[in-house]
C-alpha positions in Angstrom: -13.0 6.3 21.6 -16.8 5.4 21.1 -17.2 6.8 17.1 -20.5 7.8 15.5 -22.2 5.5 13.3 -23.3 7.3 9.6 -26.7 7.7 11.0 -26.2 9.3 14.3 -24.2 11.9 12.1 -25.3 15.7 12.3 -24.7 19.0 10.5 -22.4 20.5 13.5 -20.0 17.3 13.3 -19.2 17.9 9.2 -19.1 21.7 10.6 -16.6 20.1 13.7 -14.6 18.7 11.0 -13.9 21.8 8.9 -16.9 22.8 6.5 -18.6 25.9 6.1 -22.7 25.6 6.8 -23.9 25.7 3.7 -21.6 23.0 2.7 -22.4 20.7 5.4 -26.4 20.9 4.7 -25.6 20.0 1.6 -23.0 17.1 2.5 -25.4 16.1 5.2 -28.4 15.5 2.6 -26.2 13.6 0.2 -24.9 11.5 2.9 -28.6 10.9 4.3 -29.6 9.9 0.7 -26.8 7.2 0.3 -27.4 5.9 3.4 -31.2 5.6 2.3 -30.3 4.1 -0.7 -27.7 1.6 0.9 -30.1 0.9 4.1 -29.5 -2.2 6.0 -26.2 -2.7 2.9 -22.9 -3.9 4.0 -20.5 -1.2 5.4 -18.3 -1.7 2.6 -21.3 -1.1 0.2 -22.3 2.1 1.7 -17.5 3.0 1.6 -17.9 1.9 -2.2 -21.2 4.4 -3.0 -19.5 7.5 -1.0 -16.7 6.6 -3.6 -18.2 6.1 -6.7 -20.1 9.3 -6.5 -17.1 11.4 -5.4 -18.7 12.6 -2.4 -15.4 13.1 -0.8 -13.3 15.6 -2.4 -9.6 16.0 -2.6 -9.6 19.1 -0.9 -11.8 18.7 1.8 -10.2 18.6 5.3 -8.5 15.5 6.1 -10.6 16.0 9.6 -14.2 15.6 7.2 -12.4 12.4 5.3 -11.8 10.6 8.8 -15.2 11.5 10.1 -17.3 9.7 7.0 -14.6 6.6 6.4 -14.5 5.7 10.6 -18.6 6.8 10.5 -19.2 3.9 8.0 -17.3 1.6 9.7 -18.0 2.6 13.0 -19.4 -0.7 14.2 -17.7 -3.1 11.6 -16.0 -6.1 13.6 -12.8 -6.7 12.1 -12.0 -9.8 14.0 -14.5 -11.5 12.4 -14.6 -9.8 8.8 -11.2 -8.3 8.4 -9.9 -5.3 7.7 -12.5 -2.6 6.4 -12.1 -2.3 3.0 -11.6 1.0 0.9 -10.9 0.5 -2.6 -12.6 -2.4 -4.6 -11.8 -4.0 -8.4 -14.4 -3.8 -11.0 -14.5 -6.7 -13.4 -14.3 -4.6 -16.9 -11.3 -2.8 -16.0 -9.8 -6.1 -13.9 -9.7 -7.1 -17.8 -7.8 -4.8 -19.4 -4.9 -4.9 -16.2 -1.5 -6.8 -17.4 -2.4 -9.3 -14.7 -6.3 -9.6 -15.6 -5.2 -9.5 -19.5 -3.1 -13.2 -19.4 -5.8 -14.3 -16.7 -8.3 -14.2 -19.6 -5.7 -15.7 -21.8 -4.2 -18.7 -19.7 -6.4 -19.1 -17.0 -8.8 -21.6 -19.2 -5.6 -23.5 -19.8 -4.2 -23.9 -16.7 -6.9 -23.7 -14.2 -9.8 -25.4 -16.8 -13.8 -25.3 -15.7 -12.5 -23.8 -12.6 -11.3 -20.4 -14.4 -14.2 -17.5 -14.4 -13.0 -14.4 -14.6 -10.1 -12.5 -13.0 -11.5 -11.3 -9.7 -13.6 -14.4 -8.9 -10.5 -16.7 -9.7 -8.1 -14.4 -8.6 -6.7 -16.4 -5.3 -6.4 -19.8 -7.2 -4.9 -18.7 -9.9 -2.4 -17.4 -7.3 -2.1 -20.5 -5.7 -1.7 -22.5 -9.2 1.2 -20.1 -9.6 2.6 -20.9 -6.1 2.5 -24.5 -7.2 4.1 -24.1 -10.6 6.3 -21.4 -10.7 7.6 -21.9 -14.0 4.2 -21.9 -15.9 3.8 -18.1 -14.5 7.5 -16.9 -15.5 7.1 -19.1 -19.0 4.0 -16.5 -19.7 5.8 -13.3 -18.1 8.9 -13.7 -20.3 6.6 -13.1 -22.9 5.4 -10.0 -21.9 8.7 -8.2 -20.4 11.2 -7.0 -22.8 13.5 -9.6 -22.2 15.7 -10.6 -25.1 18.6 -13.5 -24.9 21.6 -13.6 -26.4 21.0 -17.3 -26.4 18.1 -18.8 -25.0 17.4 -20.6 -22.1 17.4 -24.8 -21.8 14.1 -24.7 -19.8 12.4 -22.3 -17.5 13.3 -24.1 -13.9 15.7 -27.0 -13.4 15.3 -28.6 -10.3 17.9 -31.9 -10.9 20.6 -30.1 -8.8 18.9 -30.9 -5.4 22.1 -28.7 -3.6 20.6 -25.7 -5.1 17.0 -25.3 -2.8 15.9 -22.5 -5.3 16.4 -24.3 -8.3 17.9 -23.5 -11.2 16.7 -20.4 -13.3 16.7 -20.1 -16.9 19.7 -21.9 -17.2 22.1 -21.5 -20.2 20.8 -18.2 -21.1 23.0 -15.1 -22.2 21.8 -11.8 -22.0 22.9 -8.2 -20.7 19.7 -7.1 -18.8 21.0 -3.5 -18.7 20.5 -3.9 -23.0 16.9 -5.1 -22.3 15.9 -1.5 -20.6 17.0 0.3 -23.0 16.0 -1.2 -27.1 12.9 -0.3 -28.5 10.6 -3.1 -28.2 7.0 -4.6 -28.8 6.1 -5.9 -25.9 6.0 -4.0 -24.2 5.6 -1.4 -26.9 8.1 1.4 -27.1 10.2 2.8 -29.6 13.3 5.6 -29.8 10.8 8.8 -29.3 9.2 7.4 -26.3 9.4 9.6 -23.5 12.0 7.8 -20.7 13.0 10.2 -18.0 11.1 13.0 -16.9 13.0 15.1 -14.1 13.0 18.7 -12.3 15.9 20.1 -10.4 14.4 21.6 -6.6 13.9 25.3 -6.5 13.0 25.2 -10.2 9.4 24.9 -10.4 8.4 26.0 -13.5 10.7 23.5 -15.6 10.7 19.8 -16.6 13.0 18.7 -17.8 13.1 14.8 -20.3 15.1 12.6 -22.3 13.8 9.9 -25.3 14.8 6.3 -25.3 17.3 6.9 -28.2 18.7 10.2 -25.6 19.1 7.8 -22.6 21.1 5.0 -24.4 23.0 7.2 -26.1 24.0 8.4 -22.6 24.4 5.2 -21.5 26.7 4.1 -23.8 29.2 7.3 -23.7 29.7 6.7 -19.7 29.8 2.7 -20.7 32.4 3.6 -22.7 34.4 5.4 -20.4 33.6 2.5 -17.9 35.0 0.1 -20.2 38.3 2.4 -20.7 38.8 2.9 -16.7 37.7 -0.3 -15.0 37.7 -4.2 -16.3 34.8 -6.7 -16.6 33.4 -7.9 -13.6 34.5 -5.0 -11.5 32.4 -3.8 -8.6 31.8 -0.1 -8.9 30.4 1.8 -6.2 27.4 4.5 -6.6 27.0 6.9 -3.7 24.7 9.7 -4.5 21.5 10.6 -4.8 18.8 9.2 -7.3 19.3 11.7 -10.3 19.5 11.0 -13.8 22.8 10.8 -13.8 23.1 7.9 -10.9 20.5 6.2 -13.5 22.3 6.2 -16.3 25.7 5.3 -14.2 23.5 2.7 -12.8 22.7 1.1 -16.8 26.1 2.0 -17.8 28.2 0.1 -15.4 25.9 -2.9 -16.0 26.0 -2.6 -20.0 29.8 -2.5 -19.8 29.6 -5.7 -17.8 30.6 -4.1 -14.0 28.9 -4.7 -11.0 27.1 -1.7 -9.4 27.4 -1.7 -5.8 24.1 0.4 -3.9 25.0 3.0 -1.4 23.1 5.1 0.2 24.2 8.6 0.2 22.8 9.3 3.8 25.4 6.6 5.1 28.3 7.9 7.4 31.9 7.4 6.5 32.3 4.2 8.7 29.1 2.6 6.9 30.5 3.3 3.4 33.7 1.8 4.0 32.8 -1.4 5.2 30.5 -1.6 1.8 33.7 -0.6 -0.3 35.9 -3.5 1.6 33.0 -6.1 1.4 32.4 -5.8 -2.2 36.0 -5.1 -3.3 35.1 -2.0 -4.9 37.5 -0.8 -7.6 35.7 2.5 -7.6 33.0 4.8 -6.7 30.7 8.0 -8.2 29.4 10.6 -6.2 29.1 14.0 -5.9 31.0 16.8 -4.3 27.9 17.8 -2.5 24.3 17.1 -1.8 21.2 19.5 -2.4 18.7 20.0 -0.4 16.6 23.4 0.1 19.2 25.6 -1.4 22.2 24.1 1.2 25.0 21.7 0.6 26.0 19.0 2.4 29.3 17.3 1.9 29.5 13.9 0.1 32.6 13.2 -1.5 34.8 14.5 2.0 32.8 11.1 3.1 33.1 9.0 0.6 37.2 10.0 0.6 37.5 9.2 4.8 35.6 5.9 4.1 38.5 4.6 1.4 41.7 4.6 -0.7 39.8 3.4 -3.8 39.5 5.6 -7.1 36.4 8.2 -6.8 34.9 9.7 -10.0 32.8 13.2 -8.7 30.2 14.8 -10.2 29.1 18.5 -9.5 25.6 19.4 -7.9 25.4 22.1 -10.1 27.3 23.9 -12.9 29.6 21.9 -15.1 32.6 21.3 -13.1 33.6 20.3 -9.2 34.3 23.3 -6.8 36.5 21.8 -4.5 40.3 20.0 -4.7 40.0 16.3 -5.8 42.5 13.9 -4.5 45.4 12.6 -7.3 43.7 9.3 -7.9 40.5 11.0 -8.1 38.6 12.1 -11.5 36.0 14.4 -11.9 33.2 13.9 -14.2 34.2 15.5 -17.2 37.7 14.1 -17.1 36.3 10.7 -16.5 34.1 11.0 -19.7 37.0 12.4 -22.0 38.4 9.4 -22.5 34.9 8.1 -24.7 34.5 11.3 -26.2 37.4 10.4 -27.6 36.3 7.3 -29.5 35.1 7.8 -33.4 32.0 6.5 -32.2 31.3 7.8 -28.5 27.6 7.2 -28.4 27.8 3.6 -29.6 28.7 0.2 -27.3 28.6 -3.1 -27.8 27.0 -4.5 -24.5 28.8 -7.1 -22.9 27.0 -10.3 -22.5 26.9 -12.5 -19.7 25.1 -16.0 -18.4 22.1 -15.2 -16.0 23.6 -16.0 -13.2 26.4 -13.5 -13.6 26.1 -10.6 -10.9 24.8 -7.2 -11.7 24.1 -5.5 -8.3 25.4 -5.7 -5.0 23.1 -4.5 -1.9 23.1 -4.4 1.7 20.4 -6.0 3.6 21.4 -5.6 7.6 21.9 -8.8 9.9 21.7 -10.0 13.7 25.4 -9.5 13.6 26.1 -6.0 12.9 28.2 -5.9 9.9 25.5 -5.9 6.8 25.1 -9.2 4.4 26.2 -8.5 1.2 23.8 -9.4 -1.5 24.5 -10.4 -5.0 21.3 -9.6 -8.0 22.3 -11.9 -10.8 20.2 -10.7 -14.4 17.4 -13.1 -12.8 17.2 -10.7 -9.8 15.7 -7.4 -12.6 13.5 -9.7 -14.2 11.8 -10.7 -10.4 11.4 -7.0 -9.9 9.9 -6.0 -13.1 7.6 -8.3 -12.4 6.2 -6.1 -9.2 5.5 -3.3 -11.1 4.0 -5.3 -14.0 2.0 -7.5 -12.2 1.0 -5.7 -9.1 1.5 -1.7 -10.1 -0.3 -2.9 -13.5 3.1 -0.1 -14.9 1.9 0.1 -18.8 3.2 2.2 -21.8 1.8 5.9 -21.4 2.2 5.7 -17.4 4.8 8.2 -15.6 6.4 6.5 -12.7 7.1 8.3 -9.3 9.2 6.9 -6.5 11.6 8.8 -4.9 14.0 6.6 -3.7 17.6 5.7 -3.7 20.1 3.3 -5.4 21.5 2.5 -1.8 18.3 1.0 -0.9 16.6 -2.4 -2.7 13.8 0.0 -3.9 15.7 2.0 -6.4 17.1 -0.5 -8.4 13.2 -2.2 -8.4 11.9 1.0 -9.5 14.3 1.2 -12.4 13.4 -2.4 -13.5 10.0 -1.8 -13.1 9.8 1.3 -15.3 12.1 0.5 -17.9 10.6 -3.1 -18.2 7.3 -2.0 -18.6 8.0 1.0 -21.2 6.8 3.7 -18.2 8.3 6.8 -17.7 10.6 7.8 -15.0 9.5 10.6 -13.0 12.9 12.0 -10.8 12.7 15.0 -8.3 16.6 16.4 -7.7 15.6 17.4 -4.3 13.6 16.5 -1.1 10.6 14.6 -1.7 9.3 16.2 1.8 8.0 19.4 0.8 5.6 21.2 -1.6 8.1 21.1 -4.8 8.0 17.8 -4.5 4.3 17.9 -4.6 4.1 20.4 -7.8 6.3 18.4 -9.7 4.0 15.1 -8.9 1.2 17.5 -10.3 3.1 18.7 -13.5 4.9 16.0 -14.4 1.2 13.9 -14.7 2.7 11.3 -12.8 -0.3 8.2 -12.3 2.0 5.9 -10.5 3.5 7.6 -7.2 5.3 5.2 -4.6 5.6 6.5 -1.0 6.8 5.3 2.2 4.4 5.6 5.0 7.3 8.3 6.8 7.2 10.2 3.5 3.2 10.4 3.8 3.4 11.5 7.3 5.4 14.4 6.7 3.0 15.7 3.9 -0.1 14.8 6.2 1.4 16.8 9.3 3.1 20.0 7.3 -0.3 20.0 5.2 1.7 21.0 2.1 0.4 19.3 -0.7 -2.8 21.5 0.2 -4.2 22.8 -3.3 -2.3 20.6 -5.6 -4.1 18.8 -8.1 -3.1 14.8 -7.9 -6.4 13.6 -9.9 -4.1 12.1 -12.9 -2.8 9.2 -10.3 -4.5 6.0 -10.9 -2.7 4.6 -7.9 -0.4 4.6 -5.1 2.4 2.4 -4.1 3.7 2.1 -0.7 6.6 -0.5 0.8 9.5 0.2 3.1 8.0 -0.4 6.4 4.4 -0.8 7.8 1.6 1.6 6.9 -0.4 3.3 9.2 -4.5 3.3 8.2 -5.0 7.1 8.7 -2.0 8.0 6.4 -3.3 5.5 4.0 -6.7 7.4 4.1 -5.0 10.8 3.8 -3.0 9.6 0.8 -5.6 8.2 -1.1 -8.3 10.6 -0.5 -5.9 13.2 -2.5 -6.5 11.2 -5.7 -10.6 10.6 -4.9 -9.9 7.1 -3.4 -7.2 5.5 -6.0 -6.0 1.9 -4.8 -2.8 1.9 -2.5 -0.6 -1.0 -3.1 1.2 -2.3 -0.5 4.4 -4.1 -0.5 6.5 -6.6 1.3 9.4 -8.0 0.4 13.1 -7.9 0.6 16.4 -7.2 -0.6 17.1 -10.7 -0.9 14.1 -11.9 -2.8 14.7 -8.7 -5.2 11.1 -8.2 -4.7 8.0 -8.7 -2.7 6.5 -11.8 -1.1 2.8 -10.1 0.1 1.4 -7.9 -2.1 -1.8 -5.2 -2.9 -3.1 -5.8 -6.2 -6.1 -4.4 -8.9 -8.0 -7.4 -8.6 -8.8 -7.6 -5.1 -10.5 -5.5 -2.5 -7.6 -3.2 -0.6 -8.0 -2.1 2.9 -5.7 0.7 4.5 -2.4 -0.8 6.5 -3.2 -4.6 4.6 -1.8 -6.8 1.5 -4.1 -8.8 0.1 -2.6 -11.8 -1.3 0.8 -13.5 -1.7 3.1 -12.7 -4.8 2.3 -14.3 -7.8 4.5 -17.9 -8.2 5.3 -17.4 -5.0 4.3 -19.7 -1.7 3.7 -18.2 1.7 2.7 -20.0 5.4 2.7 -18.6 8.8 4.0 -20.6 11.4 3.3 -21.1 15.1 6.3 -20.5 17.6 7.1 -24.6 17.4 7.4 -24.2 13.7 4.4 -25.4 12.6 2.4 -24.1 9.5 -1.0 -22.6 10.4 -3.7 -24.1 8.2 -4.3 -21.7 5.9 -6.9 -19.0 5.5 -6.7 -19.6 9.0 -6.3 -15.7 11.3 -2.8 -16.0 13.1 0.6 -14.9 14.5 3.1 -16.0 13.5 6.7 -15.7 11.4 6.3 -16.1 7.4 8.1 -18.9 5.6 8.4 -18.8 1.9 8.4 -21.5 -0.6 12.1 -22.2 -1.7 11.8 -22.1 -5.4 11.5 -18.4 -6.0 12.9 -16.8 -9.4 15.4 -14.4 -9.1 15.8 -14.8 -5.5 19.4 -15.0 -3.5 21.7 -18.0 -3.6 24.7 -16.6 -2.2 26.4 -13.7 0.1 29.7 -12.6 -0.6 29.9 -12.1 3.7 28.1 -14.7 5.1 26.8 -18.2 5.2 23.7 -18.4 2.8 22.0 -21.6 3.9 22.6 -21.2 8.0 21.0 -17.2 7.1 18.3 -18.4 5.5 17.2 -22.2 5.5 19.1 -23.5 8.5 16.5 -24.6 11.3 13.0 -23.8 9.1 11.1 -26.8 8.8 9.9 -29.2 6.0 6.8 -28.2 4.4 5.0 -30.6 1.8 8.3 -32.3 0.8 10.6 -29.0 0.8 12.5 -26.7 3.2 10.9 -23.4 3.7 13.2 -20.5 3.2 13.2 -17.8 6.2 12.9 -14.3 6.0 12.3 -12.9 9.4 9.0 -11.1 9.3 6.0 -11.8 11.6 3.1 -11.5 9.8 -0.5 -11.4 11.2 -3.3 -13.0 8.4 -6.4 -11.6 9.5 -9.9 -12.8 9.2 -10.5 -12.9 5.0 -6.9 -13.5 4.4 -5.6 -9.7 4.0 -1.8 -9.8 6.0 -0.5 -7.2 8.0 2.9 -7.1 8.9 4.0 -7.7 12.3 7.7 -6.4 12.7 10.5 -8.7 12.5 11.4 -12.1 14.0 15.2 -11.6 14.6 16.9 -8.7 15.7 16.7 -6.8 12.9 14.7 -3.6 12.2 12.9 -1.6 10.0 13.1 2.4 10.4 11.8 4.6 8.2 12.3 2.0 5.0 15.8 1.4 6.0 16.9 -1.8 7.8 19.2 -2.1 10.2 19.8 -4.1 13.3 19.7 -3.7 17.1 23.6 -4.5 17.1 24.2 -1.8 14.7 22.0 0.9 17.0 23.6 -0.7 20.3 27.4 -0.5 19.1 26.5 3.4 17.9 24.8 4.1 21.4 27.6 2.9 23.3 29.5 5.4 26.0 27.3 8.0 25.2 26.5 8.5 29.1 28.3 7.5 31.7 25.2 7.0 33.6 24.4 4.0 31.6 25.5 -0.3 31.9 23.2 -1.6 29.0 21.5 0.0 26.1 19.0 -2.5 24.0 17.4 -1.6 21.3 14.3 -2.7 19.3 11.5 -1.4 17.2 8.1 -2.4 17.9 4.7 -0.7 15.7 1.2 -1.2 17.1 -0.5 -4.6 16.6 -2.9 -3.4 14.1 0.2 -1.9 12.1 2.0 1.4 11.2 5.4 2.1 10.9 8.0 0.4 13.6 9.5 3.1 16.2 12.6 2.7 17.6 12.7 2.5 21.5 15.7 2.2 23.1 16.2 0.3 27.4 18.8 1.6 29.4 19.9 -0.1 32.5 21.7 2.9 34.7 24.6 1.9 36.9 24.1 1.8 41.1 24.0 5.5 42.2 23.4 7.2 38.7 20.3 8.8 37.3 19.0 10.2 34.2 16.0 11.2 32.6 14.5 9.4 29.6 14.4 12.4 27.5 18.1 13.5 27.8 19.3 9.8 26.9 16.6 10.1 24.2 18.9 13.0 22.5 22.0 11.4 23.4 21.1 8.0 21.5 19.4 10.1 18.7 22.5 12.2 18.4 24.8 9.2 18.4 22.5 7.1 15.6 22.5 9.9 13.0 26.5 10.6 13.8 27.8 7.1 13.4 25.0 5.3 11.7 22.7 7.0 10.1 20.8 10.5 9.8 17.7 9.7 9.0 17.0 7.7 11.8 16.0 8.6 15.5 14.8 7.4 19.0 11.0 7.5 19.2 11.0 6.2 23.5 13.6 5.4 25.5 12.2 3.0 28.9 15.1 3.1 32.0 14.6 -0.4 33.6 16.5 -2.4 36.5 17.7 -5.1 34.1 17.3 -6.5 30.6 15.1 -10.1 30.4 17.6 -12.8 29.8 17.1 -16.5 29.0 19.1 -18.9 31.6 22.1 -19.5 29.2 22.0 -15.3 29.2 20.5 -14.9 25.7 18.5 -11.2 25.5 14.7 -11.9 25.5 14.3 -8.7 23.2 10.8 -10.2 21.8 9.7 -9.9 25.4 10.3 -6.0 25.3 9.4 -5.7 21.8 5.8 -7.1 23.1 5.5 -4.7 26.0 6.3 -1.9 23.9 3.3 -3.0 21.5 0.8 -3.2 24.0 1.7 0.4 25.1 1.7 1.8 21.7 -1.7 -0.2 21.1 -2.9 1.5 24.2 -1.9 4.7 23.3 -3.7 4.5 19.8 -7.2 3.9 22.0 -7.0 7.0 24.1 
């Protein structure tokens, strides 16, 4: 659709798009005037004025916000500049930014004559960094609360040539769970800082915090009663929502030195118990029910069919469980007895560990339907922290929003993140979906809040943040899946144009590869730069690296050496997952990840979908063997089911679209299979997820030794949601 440029606008189009008269007269002159001022500028000059003078307010209709952003970039030719850009760094505040701050103190040193300041020697800094890993992580160690029992030999040992990612830290000791929760200088926090800030749903007029001092105090009672029930090096399961509770569990199994294993508590029965049997869980917490809206849905009736092993239940609400617990089964306050017991209940003595010993195990989703299990040593918290340091720019004084879950890799990032950076916590007990989510954002003066693009979505559609006040957030934070450019400009017009960082990475690298940051341009849907000390190419489909800065297509290959990355899986063969077949690059084997990733003119990155048959709904990954296996004998019209997720080729979130070959003599209609597969998915697999298209066809596309061809459908389904988008 042919859009107006900003001066073919009139007064009936801001009208059109939602504004009285009077108001678009007077919109209609200031615009006029900027565009006077600006004539002949750059688009993006014109974008940055309309910003700067906070021409655009938070409540005006998102209709009037997508009339002046696509109106000043109405005839901008992104194949040859790039994305259009929204947000853009200036070079006073770049300074005072954790990342800008040990720019201006290191970047002399390392990068000599070449150094100028943090914007303008922003990208070779990052490559320096991608070059010598160490030197960055020698200088972060500094800044991150990270105290060792005994201290490391050297930063990276590389003498072990079996072991592609080097060797970390090695002969350190430390409990990383302690690290989160001492006062400390850097950064600087003490007993009385505020730590968690939380409100229950349907209680809107109450926060709700705890101190430091109140949280390890916590910590150490349930560590205590950890340390009575299980032994060290126990895997202990958490399935429940992210509450404080689940936070402090989370610390407490790891202080005690246990190994928390992530559920999600929106996983069937079938999906939790092959979690429990791949990590050899000894036990699990969770909660008799979840709450959401005033209703409860069962959870620990789940968690019991999934397993024999010992389950420790917490109540929703009230003080005790309302329903009958099994005999091997404990409820909260019987489980934490046992420490109250102790002379000194409120007191542990963390246990301490090398830093290779595991903390965490997560679930990242394979090719081959049953999900690899991935160990976090302590380096794997220390990688994360770094996201929300570095990238975020988390300090002391911020309040930290993302509603998440332990079960996925983003809720044990957040955690790291905040509590590394001496941030507050900000935890809704309830549905991030609706308006209470959006008062307590408002109340709780959060100035960090993560998203996924889904969440924004449903607030855009519902309109029910409408009226809030969200003018305390410096910036967003979006990861999980691929971000459409209209959400992105409905969620940050709410905060008068505040940066939204987006995020790639993976549960495997225990944090992001691509990246948003503060001191570069952002543009809606894009990441701007690879992670710091961390090496990125795209390659062509024979393997070959692009050159880079060049636009391309291709799937990502990482540099092997990256701190705090995987090295093992307790279910699968790490090498053959994730180096076997990449090629040599500059004298090293590039490590695989899976994405395809298109680099666009001015090297901003969007992501593509994935390479392999794995898929990304809604934040969640999952695989097409997993959705195929649910869908199976759900009509007895259908031969073959395939499923894959495809998003547009200028990005946005990946739908899941489902083939169906029908047998000779059968029909259906697309929409009845639609709820059938839908119906099936949130039954077996998962609730959350759903089918966006379902396409009948004669017969699946097969290579000649009968391989499926799925990037073959994945592509025709991109060019009809790409088509769609135009219309």
């Amino acid at each position: 659709m042919e859009r107006k440029g900003m001066d073919e606008l009139e007064v009936n189009d801001i009208i059109t798009a939602g504004l009285c008269i009077e108001d678009a007269e007077e919109l209609h002159k200031t615009l006029t005037e900027t565009i006077g001022a600006a004539k002949g500028s750059d688009p993006r000059e014109v974008w940055q004025k309309l910003v700067a003078r906070r021409v655009l307010k938070p409540w005006h209709p998102h209709a009037l916000h997508q009339l002046v952003y696509y109106s000043v970039y109405a005839h901008w030719d992104s194949t040859n500049n790039g994305p259009p850009l929204f947000w853009f760094p200036s070079l006073d505040q770049s300074k005072h930014t954790n990342l800008g701050r040990i720019m201006e103190v290191h970047g002399p040193r390392l990068l000599g004559t070449s150094y100028k300041d943090p914007i303008s020697s922003f990208n070779l800094f990052q490559k320096f960094t991608a070059q010598h890993p160490e030197a960055y992580w020698s200088i972060l160690l500094k800044e991150l609360p990270v105290v060792f029992r005994e201290p490391p030999r050297c930063i990276l040992d590389t003498t072990d040539k079996s072991k592609r990612g080097g060797t970390w830290l090695p002969g350190s000791v430390l409990n990383i769970a302690e690290c989160c929760l001492q006062p400390c200088r850097h950064p600087r926090k003490d007993d009385d800082s505020l730590a968690v800030i939380w409100r229950d749903e349907g209680c809107d007029s109450k926060l709700y915090s705890m101190t430091l001092k109140e949280l390890r105090e916590r910590v150490m009672l349930v560590a205590n009663a950890v340390d009575a029930t299980f032994s060290k090096g126990d895997a202990i399961a958490i399935d429940m929502p992210m509450t404080v509770h689940a936070i402090v569990i989370y610390f407490a199994i790891i202080l005690a030195g246990c190994v928390a294993v992530s559920i999600a508590d929106s996983f069937a029965a079938k999906e939790i118990a092959t979690r429990l049997h791949v990590s050899n869980a000894k036990g699990v917490f969770t909660q008799d029910f979840i709450l959401r809206g005033g209703r409860k849905f069962p959870l620990y009736s789940r968690v019991v069919e999934a397993g024999p092993c010992k389950v420790i239940v917490l109540p929703v609400t009230g003080e005790d469980v309302c329903i009958k617990l099994r005999e091997q089964d404990q409820s909260w306050g019987d489980f934490l007895a046992s420490a109250k017991r102790l002379p000194r209940p409120n007191h542990f003595s963390p246990v301490y560990s090398p830093i290779d010993f595991p903390t965490n195990i997560l679930f990242s989703s394979g090719t081959t339907g049953e999900p690899k299990a991935i160990s976090w040593t302590q380096l794997s918290p220390i990688r994360a922290a770094n996201d929300g340091w570095a990238y975020v720019d988390l300090q002391v004084g911020d309040v930290f929003c993302y509603p998440t879950n332990l079960g996925w890799v983003a809720g044990p990032i957040v955690l790291y993140e905040a509590f590394l950076s001496g941030a507050t916590f900000a935890l809704y007990h309830g549905s991030p979906l609706g308006r209470g989510f959006g008062k307590f954002v408002q109340d709780a003066g959060v100035s960090i809040l993560g998203t996924i693009p889904t969440m924004v979505r449903a607030w855009k559609s519902t309109n029910c943040m409408e009226g809030l006040n969200w003018t305390k957030i410096r910036s967003f934070v979006t990861a999980g899946e691929a971000s459409d450019v209209d959400d992105g400009l409905w969620l940050s017009s709410r905060a008068y144009y505040k940066p939204i960082i987006e995020v790639c990475g993976g549960t495997e690298l225990a944090s992001s590869y691509l990246q948003g940051t503060l001191l570069q341009p952002q543009a809606f849907g894009a990441l701007s730069t690879a992670a710091m000390a961390t090496g990125v190419v795209i390659l062509n489909d024979n393997g070959v690296p692009y050159p880079d800065e060049q636009p391309c297509v291709g799937e990502v290959g990482l540099f092997p050496l990256i701190m705090g990355a995987s090295d093992r899986l307790l279910n699968a063969d790490h090498d053959k997952i994730y180096f076997k077949g990449m090629p040599m690059y500059k004298g090293m084997q590039l490590r695989r990840h899976g994405d395809i990733i298109k680099r666009t003119a001015g090297g901003y990155f969007i992501v593509q979908g994935r390479a392999d048959d794995t898929m990304n709904l809604g934040g969640i990954k999952t695989s097409s063997v997993e959705i195929e296996r649910a869908c199976s004998n759900v009509d007895q019209s259908v031969v073959e089911n395939i499923a894959i997720s495809a998003a547009p080729e200028d990005g946005g979130p990946e739908l899941l679209v489902m083939f169906a070959v029908l047998k000779d003599g059968y029909s259906s209609k697309p929409e009845d299979l639609q709820k059938k597969f839908t119906r099936a998915i949130q039954t077996n697999l998962n609730p959350l997820f759903k089918v966006s298209l379902v396409r009948i066809v004669p017969e699946i596309p097969r290579t000649s030794s009968n391989k499926l061809m799925r990037r073959v459908l994945r592509d025709q389904v991109k060019k009809e949601l790409s088509a769609r988008s135009k219309i």
